[in-house]
C-alpha positions as CSV (number, residue, x, y, z in Angstrom):
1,X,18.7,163.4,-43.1
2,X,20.8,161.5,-40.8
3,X,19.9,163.0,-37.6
4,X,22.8,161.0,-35.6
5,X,25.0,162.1,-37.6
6,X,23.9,166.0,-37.5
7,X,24.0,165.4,-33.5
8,X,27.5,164.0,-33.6
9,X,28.7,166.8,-36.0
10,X,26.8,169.5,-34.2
11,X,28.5,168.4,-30.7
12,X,32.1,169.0,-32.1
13,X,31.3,172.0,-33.4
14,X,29.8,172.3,-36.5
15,X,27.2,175.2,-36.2
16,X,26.0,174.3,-39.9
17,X,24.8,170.9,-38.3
18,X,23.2,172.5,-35.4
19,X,21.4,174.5,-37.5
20,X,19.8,171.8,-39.7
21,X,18.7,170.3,-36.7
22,X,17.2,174.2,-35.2
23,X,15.4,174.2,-38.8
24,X,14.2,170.7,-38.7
25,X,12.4,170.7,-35.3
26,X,11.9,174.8,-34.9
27,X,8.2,174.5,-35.9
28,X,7.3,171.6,-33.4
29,X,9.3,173.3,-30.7
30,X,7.2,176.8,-31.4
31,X,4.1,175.3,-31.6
32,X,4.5,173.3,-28.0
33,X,5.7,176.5,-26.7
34,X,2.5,178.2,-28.1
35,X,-0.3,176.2,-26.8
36,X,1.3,175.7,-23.6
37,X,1.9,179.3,-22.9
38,X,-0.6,180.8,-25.0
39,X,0.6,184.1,-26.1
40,X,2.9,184.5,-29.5
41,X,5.7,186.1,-28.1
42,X,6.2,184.1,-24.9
43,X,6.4,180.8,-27.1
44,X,8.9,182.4,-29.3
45,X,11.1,184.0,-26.8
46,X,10.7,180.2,-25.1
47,X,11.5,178.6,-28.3
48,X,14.7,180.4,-29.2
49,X,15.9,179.8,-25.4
50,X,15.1,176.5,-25.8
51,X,17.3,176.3,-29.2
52,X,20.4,178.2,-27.2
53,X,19.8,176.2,-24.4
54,X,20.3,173.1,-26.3
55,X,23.6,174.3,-28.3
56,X,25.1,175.4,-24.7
57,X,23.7,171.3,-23.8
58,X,24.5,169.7,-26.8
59,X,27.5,167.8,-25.1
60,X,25.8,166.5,-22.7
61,X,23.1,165.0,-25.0
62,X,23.6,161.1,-23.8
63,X,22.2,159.9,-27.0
64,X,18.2,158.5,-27.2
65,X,15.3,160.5,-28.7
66,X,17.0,164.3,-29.8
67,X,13.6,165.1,-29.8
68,X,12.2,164.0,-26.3
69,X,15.3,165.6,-25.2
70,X,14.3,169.0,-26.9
71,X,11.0,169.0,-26.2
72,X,12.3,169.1,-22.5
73,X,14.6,172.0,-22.5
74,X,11.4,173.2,-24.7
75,X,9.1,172.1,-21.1
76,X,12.0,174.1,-19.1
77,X,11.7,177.2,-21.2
78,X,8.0,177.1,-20.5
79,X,8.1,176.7,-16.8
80,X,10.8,180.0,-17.1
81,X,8.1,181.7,-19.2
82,X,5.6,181.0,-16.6
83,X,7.8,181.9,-13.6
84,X,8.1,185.2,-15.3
85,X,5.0,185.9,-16.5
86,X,3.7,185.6,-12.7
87,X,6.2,188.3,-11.4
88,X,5.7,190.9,-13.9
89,X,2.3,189.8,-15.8
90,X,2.4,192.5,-18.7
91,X,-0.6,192.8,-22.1
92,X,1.4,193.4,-25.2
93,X,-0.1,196.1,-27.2
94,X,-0.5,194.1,-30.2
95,X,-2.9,191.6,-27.7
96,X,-4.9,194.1,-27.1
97,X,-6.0,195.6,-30.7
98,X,-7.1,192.8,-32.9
99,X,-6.3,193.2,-36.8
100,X,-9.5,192.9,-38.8
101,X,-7.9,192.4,-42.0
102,X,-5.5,190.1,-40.3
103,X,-8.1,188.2,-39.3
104,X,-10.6,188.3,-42.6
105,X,-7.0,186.9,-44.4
106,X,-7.8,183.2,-42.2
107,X,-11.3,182.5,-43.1
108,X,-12.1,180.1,-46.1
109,X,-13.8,182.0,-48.8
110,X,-15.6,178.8,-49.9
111,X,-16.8,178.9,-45.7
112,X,-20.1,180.0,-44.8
113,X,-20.2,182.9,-41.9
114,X,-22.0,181.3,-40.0
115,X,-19.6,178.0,-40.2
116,X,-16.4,180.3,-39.7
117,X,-18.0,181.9,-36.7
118,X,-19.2,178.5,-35.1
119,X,-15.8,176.8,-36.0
120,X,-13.7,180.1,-34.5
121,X,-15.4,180.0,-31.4
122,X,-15.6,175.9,-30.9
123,X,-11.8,176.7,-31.2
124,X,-11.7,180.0,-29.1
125,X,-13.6,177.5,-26.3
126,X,-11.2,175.0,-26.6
127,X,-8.1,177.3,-26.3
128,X,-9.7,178.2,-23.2
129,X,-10.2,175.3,-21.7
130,X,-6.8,173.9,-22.4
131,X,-5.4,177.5,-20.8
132,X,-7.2,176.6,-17.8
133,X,-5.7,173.3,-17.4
134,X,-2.8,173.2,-14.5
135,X,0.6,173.5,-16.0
136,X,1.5,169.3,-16.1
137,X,-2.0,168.5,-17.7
138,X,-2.0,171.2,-20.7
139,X,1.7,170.3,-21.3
140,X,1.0,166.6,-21.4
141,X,-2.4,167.2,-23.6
142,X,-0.7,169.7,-26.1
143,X,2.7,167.2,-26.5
144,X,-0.2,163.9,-27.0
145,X,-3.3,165.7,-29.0
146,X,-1.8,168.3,-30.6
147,X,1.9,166.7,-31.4
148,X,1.1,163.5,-31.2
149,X,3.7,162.1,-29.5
150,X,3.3,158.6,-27.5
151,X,3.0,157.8,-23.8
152,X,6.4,156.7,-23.9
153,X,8.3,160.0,-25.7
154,X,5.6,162.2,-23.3
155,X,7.2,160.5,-20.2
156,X,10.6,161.3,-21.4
157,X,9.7,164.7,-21.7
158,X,8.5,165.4,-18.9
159,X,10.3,163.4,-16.7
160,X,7.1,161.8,-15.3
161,X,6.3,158.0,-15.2
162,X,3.8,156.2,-18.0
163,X,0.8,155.4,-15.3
164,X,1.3,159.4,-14.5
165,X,1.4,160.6,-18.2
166,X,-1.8,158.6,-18.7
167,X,-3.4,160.0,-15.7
168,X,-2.9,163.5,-16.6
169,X,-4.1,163.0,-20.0
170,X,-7.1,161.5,-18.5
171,X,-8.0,164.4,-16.2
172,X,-7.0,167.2,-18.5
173,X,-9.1,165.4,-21.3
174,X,-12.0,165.3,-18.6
175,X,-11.6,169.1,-17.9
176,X,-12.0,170.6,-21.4
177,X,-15.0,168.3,-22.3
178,X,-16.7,169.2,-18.9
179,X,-15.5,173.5,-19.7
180,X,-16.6,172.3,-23.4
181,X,-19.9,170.8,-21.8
182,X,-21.0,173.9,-19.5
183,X,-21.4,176.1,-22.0
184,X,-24.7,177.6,-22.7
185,X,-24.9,175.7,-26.3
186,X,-23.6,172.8,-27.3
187,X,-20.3,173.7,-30.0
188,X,-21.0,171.4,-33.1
189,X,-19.8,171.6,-36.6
């Protein structure tokens, strides 16, 4: 895939191009929007805007990283998710009944209970902690740790210098091992 060229085809028009480039980074830009916000729904509903957000931009692009610049109108959609959330909080009905079966369907069969339950809640915890974090640190922890992107593509993003993406790494790495570290067991696997 020659992504310059889908960018250059995409800005005069072609929709097919566009779309290539929707399918090709659709699955990052969800899963950004999903541990930053938290909640399913939001992150698609942020993702999608994102995606229309960046066909409405797409002539604008200046050229560089299409994905730093993505993953910013990805940030912005967030932010909008966020600002929303706060003046009309709402608890989707599907939040608040959990599946069983759903959740039977994710467990290894070759896992041990007792591993599944230890490895669901060392994950639970950590989802937790990282929901805690202030806005700038969990975004800057989810883009590093969980999509491993540099420094340098994590400054772009979110608009913040190097010294201050490092710093907020730092802290919000500090914050989940010190939630990680108050509970009443250590979390091992």
């Amino acid at each position: 895939m020659d992504e310059q060229a889908l960018i250059a085809s995409a800005r005069a028009g072609n929709t097919s191009a566009f779309n290539t480039l929707v399918r090709t980074y659709q699955d990052m830009a969800y899963n950004v929007a999903y541990r930053v916000l938290g909640q399913p729904d939001a992150a698609a509903d942020a993702a999608q805007e994102a995606f229309l957000a960046a066909y409405r931009a797409l002539p604008a692009f200046r050229g560089g990283s299409f994905k730093a610049w993505l993953l910013r109108i990805v940030t912005n959609a967030c932010y909008d998710q966020l600002r929303m959330q706060k003046r009309r909080p709402q608890v989707a009905l599907e939040d608040a009944v959990e599946d069983p079966d759903y959740a039977s369907s994710l467990t290894d069969p070759g896992e041990s209970p007792e591993d599944a339950l230890l490895r669901q809640d060392l994950a639970q915890a950590i989802s937790t902690a990282i929901a805690k974090l202030p806005f700038d640190q969990r975004l800057v922890l989810v883009l590093s740790d969980i999509q491993g992107l540099s420094y340098d593509e994590i400054a772009t993003v979110t608009g913040a210098s190097l010294g201050t993406v490092k710093s907020r790494l730092s802290r919000a790495r500090a914050r989940v091992r010190d939630y990680l570290m108050r509970g009443k067991e250590p979390l091992a696997l």
